[in-house]
ZAKOL-252333 format. One record per residue (C-alpha): residue in three letters; x, y, z; residue number from 1. Coordinates in steps of 0.001 Angstrom, whole numbers. Layout:
% residues N
{r 'ALA',{X,Y,Z},NUM};
...
END
This chain:
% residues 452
{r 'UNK',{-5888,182854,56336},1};
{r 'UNK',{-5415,180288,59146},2};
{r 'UNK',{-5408,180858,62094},3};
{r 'UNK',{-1916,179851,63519},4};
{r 'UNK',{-2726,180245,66906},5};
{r 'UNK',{-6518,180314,67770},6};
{r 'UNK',{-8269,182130,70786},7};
{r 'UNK',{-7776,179859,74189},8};
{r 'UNK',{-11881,180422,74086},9};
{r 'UNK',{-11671,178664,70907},10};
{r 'UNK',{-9644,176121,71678},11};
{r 'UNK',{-11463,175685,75067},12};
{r 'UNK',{-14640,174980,72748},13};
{r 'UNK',{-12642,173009,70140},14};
{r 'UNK',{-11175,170338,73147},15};
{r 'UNK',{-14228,170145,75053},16};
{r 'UNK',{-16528,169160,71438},17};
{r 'UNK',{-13474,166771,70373},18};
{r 'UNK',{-13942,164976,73970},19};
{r 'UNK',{-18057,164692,73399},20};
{r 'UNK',{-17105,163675,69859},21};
{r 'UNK',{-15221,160871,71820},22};
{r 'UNK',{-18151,160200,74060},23};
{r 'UNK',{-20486,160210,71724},24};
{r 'UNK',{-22683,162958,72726},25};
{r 'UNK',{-23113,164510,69240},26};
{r 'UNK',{-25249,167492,69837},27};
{r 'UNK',{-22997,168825,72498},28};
{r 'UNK',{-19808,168050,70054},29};
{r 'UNK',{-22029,169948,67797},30};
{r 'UNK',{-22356,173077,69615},31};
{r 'UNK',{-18523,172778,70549},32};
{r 'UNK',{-17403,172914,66872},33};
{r 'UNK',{-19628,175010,66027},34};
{r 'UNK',{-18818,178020,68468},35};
{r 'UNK',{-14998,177752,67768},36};
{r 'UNK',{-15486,177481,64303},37};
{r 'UNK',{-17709,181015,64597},38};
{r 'UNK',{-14710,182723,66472},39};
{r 'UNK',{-12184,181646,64552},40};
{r 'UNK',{-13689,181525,61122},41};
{r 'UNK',{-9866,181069,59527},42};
{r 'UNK',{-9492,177431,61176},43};
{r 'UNK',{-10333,174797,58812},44};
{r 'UNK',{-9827,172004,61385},45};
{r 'UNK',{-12851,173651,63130},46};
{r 'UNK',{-14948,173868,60060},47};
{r 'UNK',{-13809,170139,59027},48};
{r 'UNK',{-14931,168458,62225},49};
{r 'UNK',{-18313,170727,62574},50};
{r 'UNK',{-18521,169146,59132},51};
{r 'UNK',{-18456,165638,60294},52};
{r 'UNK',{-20754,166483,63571},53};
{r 'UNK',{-23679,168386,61558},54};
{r 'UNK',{-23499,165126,58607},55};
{r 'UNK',{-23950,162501,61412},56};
{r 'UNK',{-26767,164336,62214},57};
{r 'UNK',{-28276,163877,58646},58};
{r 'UNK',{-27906,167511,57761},59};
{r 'UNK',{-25696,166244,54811},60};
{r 'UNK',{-25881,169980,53366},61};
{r 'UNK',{-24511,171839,55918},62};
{r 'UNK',{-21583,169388,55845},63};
{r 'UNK',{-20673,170506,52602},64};
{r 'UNK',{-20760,173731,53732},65};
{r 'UNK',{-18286,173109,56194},66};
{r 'UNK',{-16100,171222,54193},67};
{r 'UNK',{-16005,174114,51687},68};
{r 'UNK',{-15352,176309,54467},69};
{r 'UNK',{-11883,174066,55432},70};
{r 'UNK',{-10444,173703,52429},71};
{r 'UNK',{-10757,177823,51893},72};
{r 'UNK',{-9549,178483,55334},73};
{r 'UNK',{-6652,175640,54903},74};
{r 'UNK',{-4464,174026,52578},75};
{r 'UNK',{-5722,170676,50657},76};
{r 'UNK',{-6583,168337,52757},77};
{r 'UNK',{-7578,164799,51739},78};
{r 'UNK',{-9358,163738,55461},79};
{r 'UNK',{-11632,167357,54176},80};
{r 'UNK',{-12184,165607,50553},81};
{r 'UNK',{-12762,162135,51959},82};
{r 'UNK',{-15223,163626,53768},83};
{r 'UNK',{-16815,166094,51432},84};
{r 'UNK',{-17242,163365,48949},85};
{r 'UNK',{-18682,161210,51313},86};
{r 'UNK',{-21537,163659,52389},87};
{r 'UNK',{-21389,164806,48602},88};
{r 'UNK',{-22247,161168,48418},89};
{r 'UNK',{-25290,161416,50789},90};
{r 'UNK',{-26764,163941,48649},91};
{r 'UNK',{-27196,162230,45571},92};
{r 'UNK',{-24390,164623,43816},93};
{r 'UNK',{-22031,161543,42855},94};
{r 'UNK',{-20206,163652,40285},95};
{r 'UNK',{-19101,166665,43022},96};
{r 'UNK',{-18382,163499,45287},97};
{r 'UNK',{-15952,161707,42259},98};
{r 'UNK',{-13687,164790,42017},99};
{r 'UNK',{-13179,165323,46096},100};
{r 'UNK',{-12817,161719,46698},101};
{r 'UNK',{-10727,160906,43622},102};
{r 'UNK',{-8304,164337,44787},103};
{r 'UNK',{-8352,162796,48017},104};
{r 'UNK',{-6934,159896,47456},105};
{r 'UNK',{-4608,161493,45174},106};
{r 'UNK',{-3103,163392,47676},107};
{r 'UNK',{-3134,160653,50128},108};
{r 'UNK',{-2825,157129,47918},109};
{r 'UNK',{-1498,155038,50820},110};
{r 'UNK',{-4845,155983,52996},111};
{r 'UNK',{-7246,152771,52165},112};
{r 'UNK',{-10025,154068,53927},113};
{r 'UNK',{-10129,157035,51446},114};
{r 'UNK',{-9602,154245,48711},115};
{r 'UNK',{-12752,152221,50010},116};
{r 'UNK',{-14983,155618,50299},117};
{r 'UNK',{-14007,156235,46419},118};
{r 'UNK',{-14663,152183,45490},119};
{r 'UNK',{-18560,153047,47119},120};
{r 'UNK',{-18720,156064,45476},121};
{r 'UNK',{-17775,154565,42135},122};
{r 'UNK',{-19983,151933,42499},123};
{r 'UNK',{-22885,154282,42702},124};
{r 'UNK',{-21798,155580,39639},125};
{r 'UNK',{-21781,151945,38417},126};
{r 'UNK',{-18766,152239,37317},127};
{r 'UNK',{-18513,148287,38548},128};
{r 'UNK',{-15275,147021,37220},129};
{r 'UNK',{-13198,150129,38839},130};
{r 'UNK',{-15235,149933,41580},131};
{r 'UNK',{-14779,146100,42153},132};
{r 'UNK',{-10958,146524,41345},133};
{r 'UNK',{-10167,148691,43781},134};
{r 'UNK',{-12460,146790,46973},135};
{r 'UNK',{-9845,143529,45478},136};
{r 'UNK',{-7122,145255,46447},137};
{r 'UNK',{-8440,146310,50045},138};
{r 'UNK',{-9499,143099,50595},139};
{r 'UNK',{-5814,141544,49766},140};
{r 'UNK',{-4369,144246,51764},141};
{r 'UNK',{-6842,143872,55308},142};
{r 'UNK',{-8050,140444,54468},143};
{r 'UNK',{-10132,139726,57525},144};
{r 'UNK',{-11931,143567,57257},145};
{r 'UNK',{-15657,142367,57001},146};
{r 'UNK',{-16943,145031,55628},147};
{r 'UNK',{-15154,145482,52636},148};
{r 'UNK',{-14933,141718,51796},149};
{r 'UNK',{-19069,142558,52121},150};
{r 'UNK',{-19001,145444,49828},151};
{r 'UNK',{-16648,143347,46870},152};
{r 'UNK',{-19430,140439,47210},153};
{r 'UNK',{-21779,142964,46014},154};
{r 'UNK',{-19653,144213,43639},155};
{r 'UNK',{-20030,140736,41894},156};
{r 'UNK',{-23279,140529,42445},157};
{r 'UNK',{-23899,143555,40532},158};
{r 'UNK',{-21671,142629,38089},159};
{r 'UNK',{-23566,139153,37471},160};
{r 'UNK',{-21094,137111,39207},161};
{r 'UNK',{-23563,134839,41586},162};
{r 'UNK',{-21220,132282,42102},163};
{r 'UNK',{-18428,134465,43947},164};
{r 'UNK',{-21069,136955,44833},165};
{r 'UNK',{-22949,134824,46844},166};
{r 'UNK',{-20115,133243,48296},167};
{r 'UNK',{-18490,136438,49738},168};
{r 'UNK',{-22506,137453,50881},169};
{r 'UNK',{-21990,134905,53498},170};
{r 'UNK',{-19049,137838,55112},171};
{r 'UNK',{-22250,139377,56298},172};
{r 'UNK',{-22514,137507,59267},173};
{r 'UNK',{-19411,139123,60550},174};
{r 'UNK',{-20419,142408,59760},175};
{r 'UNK',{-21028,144503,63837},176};
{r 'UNK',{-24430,146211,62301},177};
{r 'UNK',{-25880,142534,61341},178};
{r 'UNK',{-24135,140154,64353},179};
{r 'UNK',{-24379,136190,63944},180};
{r 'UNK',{-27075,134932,66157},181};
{r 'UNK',{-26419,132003,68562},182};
{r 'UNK',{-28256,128940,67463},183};
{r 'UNK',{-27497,125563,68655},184};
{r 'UNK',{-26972,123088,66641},185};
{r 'UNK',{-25042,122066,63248},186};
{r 'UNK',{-25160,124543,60469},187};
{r 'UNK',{-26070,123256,57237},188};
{r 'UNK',{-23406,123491,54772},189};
{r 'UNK',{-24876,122974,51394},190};
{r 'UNK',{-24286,118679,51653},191};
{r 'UNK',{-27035,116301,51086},192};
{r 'UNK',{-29815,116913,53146},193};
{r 'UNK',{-32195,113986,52322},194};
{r 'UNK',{-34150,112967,55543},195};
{r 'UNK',{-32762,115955,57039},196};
{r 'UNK',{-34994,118244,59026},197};
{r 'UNK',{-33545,121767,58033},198};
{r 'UNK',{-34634,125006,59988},199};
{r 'UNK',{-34306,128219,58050},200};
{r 'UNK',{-33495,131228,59948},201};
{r 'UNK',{-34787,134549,59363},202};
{r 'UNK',{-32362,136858,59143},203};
{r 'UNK',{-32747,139911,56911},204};
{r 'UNK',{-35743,142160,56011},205};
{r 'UNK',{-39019,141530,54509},206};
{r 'UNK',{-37845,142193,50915},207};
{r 'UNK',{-35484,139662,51771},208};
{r 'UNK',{-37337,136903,52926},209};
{r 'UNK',{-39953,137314,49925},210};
{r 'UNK',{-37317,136974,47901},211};
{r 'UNK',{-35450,133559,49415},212};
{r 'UNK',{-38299,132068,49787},213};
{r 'UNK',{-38156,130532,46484},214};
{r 'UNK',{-35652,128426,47832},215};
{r 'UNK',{-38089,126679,50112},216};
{r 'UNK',{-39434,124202,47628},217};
{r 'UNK',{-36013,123420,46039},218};
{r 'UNK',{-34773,122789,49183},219};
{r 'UNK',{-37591,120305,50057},220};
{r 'UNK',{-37460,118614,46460},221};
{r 'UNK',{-33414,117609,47852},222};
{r 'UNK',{-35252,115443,50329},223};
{r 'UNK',{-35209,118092,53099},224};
{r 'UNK',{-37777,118561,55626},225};
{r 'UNK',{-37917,122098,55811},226};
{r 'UNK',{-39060,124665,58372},227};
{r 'UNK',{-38786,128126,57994},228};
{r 'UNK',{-38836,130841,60378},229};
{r 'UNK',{-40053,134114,59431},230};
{r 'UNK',{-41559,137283,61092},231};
{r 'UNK',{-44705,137023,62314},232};
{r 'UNK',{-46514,139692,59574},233};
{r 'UNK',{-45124,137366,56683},234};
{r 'UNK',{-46402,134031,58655},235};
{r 'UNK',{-49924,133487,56843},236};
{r 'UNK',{-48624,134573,53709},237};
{r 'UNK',{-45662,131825,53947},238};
{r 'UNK',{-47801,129129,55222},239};
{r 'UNK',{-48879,128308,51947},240};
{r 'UNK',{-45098,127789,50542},241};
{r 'UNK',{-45207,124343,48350},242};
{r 'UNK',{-42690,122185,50364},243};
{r 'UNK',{-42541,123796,53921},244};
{r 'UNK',{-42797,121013,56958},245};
{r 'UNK',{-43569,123399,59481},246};
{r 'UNK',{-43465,127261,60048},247};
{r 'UNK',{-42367,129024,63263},248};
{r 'UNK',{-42116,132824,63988},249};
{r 'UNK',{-39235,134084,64975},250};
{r 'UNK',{-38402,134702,68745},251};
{r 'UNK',{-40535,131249,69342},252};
{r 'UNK',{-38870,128369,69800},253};
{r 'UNK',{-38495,126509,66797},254};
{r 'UNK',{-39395,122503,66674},255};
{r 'UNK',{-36427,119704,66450},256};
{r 'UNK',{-34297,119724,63868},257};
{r 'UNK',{-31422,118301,62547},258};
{r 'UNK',{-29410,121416,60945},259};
{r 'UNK',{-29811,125264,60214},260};
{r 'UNK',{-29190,127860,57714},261};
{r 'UNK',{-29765,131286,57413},262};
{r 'UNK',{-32169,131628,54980},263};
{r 'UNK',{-30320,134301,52913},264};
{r 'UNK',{-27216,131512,52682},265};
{r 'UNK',{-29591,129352,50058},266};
{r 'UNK',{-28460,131014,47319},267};
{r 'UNK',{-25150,130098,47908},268};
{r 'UNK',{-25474,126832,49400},269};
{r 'UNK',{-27696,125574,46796},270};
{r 'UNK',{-25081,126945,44099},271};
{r 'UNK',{-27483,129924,42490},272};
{r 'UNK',{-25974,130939,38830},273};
{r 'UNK',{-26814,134529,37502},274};
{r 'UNK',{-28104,131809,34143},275};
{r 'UNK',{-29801,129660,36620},276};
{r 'UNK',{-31444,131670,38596},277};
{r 'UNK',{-34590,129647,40152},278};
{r 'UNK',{-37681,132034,38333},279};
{r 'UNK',{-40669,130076,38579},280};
{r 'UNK',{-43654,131978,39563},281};
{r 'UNK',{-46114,132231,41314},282};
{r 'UNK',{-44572,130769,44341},283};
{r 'UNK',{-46649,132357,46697},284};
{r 'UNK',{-49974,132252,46766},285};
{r 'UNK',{-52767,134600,48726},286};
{r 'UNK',{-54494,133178,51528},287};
{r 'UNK',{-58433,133551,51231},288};
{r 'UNK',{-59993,137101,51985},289};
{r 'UNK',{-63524,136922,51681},290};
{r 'UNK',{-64312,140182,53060},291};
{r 'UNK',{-61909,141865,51609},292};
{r 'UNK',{-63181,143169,47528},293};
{r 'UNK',{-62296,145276,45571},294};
{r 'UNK',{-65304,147339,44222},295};
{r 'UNK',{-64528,148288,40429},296};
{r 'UNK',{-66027,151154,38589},297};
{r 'UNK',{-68483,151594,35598},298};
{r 'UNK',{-65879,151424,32872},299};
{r 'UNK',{-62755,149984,34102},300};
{r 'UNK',{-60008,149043,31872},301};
{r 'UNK',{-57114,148229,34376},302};
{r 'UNK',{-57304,147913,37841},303};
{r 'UNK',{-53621,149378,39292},304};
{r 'UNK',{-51917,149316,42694},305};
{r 'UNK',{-49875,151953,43595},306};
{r 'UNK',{-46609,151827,46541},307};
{r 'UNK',{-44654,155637,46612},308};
{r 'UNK',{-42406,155194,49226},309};
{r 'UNK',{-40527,152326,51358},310};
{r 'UNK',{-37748,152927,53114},311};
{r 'UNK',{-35203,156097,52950},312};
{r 'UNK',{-32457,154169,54928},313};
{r 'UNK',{-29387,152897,53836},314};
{r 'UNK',{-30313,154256,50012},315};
{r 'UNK',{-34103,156379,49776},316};
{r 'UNK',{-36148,154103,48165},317};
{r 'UNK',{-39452,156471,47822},318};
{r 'UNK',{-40601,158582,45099},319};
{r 'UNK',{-42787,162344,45283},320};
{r 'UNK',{-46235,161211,44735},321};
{r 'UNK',{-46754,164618,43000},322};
{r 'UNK',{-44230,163424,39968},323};
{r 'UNK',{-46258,160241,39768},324};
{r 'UNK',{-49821,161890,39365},325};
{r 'UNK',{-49256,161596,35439},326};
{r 'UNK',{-49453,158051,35730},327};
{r 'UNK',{-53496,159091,36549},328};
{r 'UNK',{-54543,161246,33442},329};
{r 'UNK',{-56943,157846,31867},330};
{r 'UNK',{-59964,157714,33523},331};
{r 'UNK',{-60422,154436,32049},332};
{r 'UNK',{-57747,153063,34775},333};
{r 'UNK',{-58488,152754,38048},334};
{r 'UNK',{-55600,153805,40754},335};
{r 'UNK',{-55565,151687,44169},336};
{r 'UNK',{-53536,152944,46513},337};
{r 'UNK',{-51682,150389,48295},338};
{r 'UNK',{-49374,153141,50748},339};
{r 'UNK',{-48593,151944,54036},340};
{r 'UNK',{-47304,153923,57000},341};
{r 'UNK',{-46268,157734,57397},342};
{r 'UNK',{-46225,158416,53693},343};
{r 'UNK',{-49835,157286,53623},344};
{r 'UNK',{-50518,160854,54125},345};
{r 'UNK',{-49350,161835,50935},346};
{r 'UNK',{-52947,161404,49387},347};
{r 'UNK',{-53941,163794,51033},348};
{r 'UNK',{-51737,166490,51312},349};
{r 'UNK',{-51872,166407,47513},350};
{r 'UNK',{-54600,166316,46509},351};
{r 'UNK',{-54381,162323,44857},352};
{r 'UNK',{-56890,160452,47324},353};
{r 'UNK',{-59481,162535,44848},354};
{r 'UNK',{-57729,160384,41900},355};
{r 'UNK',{-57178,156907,43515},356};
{r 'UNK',{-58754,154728,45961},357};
{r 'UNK',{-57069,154468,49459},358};
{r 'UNK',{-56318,150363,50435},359};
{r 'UNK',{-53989,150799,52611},360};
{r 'UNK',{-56502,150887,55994},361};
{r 'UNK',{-57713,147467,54785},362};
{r 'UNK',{-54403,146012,54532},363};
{r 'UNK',{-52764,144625,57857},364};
{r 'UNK',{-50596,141786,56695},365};
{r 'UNK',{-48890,140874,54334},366};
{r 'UNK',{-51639,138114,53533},367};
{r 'UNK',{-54107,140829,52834},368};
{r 'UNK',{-51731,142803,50412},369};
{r 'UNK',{-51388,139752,48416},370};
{r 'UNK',{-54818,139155,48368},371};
{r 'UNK',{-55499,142818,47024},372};
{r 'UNK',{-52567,142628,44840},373};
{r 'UNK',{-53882,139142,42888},374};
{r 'UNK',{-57272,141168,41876},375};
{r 'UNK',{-55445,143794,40265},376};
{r 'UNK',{-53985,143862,36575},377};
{r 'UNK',{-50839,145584,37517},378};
{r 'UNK',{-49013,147083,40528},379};
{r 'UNK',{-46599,149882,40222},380};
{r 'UNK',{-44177,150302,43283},381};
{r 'UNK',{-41113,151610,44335},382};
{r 'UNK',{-41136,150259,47774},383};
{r 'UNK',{-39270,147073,46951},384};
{r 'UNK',{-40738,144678,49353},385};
{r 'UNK',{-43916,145100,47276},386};
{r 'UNK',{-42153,144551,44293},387};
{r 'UNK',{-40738,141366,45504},388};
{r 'UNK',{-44352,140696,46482},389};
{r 'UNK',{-45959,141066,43306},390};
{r 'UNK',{-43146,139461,41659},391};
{r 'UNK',{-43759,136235,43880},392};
{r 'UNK',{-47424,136399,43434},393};
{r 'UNK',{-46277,136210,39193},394};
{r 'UNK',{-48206,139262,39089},395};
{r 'UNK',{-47336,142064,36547},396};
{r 'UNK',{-45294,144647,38008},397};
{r 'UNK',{-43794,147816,37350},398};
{r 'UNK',{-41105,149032,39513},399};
{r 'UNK',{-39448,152601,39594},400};
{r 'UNK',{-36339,152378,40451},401};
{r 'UNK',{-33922,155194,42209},402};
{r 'UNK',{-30333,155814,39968},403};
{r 'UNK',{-28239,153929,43076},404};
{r 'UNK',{-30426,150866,43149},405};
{r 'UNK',{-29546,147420,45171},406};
{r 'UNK',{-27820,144884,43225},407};
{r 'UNK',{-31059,142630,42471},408};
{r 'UNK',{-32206,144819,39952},409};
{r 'UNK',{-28307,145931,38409},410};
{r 'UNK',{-27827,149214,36360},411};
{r 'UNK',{-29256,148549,32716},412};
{r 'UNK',{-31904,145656,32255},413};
{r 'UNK',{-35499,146445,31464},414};
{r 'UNK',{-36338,143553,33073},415};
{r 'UNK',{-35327,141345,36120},416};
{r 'UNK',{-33974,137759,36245},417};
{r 'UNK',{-35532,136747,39404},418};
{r 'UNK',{-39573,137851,38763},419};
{r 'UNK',{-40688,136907,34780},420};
{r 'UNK',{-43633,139636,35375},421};
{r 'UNK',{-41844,143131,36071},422};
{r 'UNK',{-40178,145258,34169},423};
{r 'UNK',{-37981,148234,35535},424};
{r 'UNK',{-38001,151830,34885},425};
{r 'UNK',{-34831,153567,36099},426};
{r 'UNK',{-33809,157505,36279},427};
{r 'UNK',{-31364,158470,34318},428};
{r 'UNK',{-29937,160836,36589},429};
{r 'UNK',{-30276,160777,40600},430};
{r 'UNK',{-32576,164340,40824},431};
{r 'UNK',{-34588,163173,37789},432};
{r 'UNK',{-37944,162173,38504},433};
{r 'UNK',{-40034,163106,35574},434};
{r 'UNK',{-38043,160788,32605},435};
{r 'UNK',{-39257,157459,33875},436};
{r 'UNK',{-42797,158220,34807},437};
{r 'UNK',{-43368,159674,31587},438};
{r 'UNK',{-42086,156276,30179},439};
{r 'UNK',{-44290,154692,32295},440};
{r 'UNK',{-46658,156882,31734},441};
{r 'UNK',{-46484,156111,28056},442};
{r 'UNK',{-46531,151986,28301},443};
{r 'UNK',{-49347,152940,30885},444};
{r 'UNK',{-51247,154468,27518},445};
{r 'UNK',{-50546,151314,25449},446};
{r 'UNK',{-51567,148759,27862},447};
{r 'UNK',{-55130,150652,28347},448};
{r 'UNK',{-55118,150709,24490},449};
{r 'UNK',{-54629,146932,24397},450};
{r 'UNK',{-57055,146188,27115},451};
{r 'UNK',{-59870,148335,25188},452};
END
């Protein structure tokens, strides 16, 4: 039952949490919640904001726990649901997290920022059209809200629409996680820019900027001077872009120019149609290694390069290596291992750097990666800054892809619009990780075939 009028060493514990909540000193909010929640186990407002503590922490599981807790200890409660759903969301369990958030917004219709949890949720589910439905009406109703004018423009991205989808992608600017830096200076605006020298800005990640780099040369075949500013471990790699003027890293100060853009704005300002997208590859090219060779074995059919992991933040974009270790049964096919960072370690806590050779300690640009990936006959990668690598390179590339996947590679497509050379291999489910390796495991099989 609830408790109507909790212990005053409860409540003590309950106001003192709800004022580090406020503060923003989450571990002692933590501890707060937690010890009225254990003295008065019939108070669901106890177990709902312990809840909402333990998932900032990333401890998405215990949430649940605590929301479960609330609604038993308390009526229905959509804030509860809202929540629930949300951490349900966290999980991976998008069908738990489609029944709490569509009851919570049952119960609570008016509440838009229940509405706009369900519109993610459903878009997850790629369930686009609901999904992109209901972030039209938020956006009519709190037209100047950033981030869900941001979250519609990827609705229509995902949904194919590039000319409105690119067009909102420009609300990012405004978003408080991704602020608009303050360059002098006009801002290029998509007009003529014959004669113009036009600095490009980086702005986004490194999957990012391997991507939009395309735009370089069209940009420069408009009569622009371009120079392009990128971080300073993609520098040598984009040196080499057909068109570019000049290249500067970023944080130095860039030479004169006339105008700027965010680099990420091309594909808007140069009016990018899902049927038009600009696909020529290569257009990046490998600078010269000479010391760095691969050394292939007696009896090599395929050389392969292998990426497990990239990041695990916003979405986890990583795969076990132990579900991938089919993909090695051919001797005939010889595994590279192209891992960077923490997850590096993987080869050996499993057992796989006896299977595959271990790149990675050679690799320390992006340069050298390219140069490594251009030997090879195919690279397989989740991590999608090496897919947008390979893809650049016009190398062939298989990419695993995670069931809530960005809106470059959509929901159903085998193959991808903006690299001619991959093809995509999706799970079916979010917790299965078997089903596409054995498909890729399979076309593996046939492409050794072929090459024998």
């Amino acid at each position: 039952m609830p408790a109507d009028t909790p212990a005053p060493q409860a409540q003590q514990a309950f106001s003192a949490a709800a004022q580090a909540w406020r503060d923003g000193r989450i571990d002692t909010a933590e501890q707060g919640f937690a010890a009225a929640a254990l003295q008065e186990p019939g108070w669901a407002s106890a177990h709902a904001n312990l809840g909402a503590v333990l998932r900032r922490q990333g401890k998405p599981e215990a949430a649940v726990a605590c929301y479960h807790r609330a609604l038993a200890a308390g009526s229905e409660d959509a804030a509860t649901l809202s929540n629930m759903g949300n951490a349900l969301r966290d999980l991976g369990r998008l069908e738990e997290a489609e029944t709490a958030l569509r009851r919570a917004v049952a119960l609570a219709p008016g509440n838009n920022g229940y509405s706009y949890n369900l519109a993610l949720l459903l878009r997850d589910r790629r369930k686009h059209g609901e999904a992109r439905a209901m972030l039209a009406g938020l956006t009519a109703a709190e037209p100047d809200n950033a981030e869900i004018q941001w979250d519609l423009a990827l609705a229509d991205l995902y949904l194919g629409d590039y000319e409105r989808g690119f067009a909102g992608y420009e609300w990012r600017t405004r978003l408080a996680r991704n602020p608009v830096r303050d360059h002098p200076g006009p801002r290029w605006t998509g007009d003529d820019p014959a004669g113009r020298i036009v600095l490009l800005l980086s702005e986004q990640g490194f999957g990012d900027a391997l991507q939009f780099a395309r735009y370089v040369p069209l940009l420069a075949g408009r009569g622009a001077k371009v120079v392009l500013e990128c971080l300073p471990e993609q520098s040598e790699l984009f040196a080499g872009l057909d068109g570019l003027a000049a290249l500067v890293t970023k944080g130095a100060a860039p030479p004169a120019h006339d105008c700027w853009a965010p680099l990420a704005s091309l594909p808007h300002l140069l009016g990018t149609r899902f049927d038009a997208i600009p696909a020529r590859v290569p257009y990046l090219r490998a600078p010269p290694r000479p010391n760095l060779r691969l050394a292939p074995p007696p009896g090599e059919k395929l050389a392969v390069g292998l990426v497990w992991a990239g990041k695990t933040t916003p979405r986890d974009r990583s795969w076990p290596l132990e579900d991938l270790l089919p993909l090695l049964a051919d001797p005939r096919a010889t595994f590279y291992a192209l891992q960077l960072g923490p997850r590096a370690a993987d080869l050996k806590r499993t057992g796989a750097d006896r299977l595959m050779r271990d790149a990675g300690p050679a690799l320390a640009s992006f340069a050298d990666t390219a140069h490594v990936m251009e030997r090879l006959d195919l690279v397989i990668t989740i991590d999608t800054s090496a897919a947008h690598l390979a893809g650049a390179l016009g190398r062939p590339v298989w990419v695993l892809l995670r069931y809530v996947s960005d809106w470059r590679w959509q929901d159903e497509p085998l193959t991808s619009p903006w690299y001619p050379t991959m093809r995509l291999f999706r799970q079916p489910e979010p917790s299965d990780f078997k089903t596409p390796v054995a498909r890729m495991a399979a076309a593996l099989a046939s492409l050794i075939d072929e090459r024998h």
